[in-house]
C-alpha angles and dihedrals in degrees: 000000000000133000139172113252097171110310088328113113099212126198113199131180111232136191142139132032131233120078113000119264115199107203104195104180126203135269106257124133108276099019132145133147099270089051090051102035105033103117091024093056090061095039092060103029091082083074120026139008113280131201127180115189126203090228107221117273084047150063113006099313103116131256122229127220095236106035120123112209117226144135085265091047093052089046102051083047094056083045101051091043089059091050087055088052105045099238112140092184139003141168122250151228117185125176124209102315087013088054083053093044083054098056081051093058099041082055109047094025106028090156091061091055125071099167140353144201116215107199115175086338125174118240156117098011098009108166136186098277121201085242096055084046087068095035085056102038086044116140116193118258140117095248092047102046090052084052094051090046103042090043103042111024111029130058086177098061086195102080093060096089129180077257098061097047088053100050082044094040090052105043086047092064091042088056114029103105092059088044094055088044098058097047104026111036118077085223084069126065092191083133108058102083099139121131129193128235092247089060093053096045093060094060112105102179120130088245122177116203124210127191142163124226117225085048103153089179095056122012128233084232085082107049084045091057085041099056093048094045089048115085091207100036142143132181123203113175123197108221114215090024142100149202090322105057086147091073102016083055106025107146093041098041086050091052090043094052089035096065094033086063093049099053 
């Protein structure tokens, strides 16, 4: 599906019906909302209405010529996407920079957001992790970006299949010159996404926070410092199990943020 947001063509996945689920998925080369959400899209959509936006910079929303990526970019994007929409308010997921653009939005627009899932998410004492080095250094091609995913998002090898190095191959070329352009060029602020501990502890969001372990993109170390700056926060951490514990941990991600929704 496709709708206007500005002068910003959006695709969006959509399924479901009930109360309204925002996915925002991450930054990594490659990424969209179907290559992030697509077991999790099926597991919620029983139950609620779920959307799944391709934020602008990824995925096949278009990309327009003068647009400056940054956190506040991302943000004004989700919200306008929500306006063209008509939803006044909406729980989210957000995994790894959506988790951050959620935070945004709980923060500057608390009354928009209801609940939120913080997966992998950057925060209070975020670092330069070996894992977001080679997200960042990464070339396009098919034999770098299985490297990238078999050695920084995946403890069970198995689920990265020929079929998802090619969706992700193939989007990372799409997309790479935006890519370079958010995190590289000084017109860009795609990386300041910090946040102080004042401005955490002012969220007042029930928030649920959910980390692997063994995630080598954003450490556990974060979500640890998040949930006890949060006043209305849970952690749950995956062992065995990395940056995606949306597909390495799919049923049992899907049963954790279920209930959590529903509160």
């Amino acid at each position: 599906m496709r709708v206007a947001v500005g002068d910003i063509d959006t695709f969006y996945l959509e399924e479901g019906a009930g109360d309204p689920v925002l996915l925002l998925h991450g930054s990594g080369p490659g990424v969209s909302a179907y290559a992030n959400w697509q077991h999790t899209i099926p597991g919620l959509s029983g139950e609620f209405r779920v959307l799944a936006p391709d934020i602008v910079g990824y995925g096949a929303t278009s990309r327009p010529d003068d647009v400056v990526y940054s956190l506040r970019t991302w943000t004004d994007h989700v919200v306008g996407f929500m306006d063209a929409l008509g939803i006044e308010r909406a729980a989210f997921v957000g995994n790894s920079l959506g988790g951050r653009i959620s935070l945004d939005l709980a923060g500057r627009y608390p009354d928009r957001v209801s609940r939120m899932v913080l997966m992998g998410a950057p925060g209070v004492g975020m670092v330069i992790t070996e894992g977001l080095k080679a997200l960042r250094a990464y070339e396009p091609s098919p034999e770098n970006m299985r490297t990238l995913l078999l050695d920084h998002f995946a403890i069970d090898k198995s689920i990265i299949t020929d079929e998802l190095v090619r969706i992700r191959y193939e989007a990372s070329v799409e997309t790479y010159d935006a890519y370079r352009a958010m995190f590289f060029d000084p017109r860009h602020a795609g990386n300041e996404l910090g946040m102080t501990e004042e401005q955490a502890r002012a969220i007042t969001t029930p928030s649920l926070l959910v980390h692997g372990r063994e995630d080598s993109v954003v450490s556990p170390e974060v979500a640890w410092t998040m949930v006890q700056l949060l006043p209305n926060a849970d952690l749950h951490v995956f062992a065995r199990c990395g940056h995606w514990t949306q597909i390495e941990r799919a049923a049992e991600f899907n049963a954790l943020v279920g209930a959590f929704l529903r509160g």
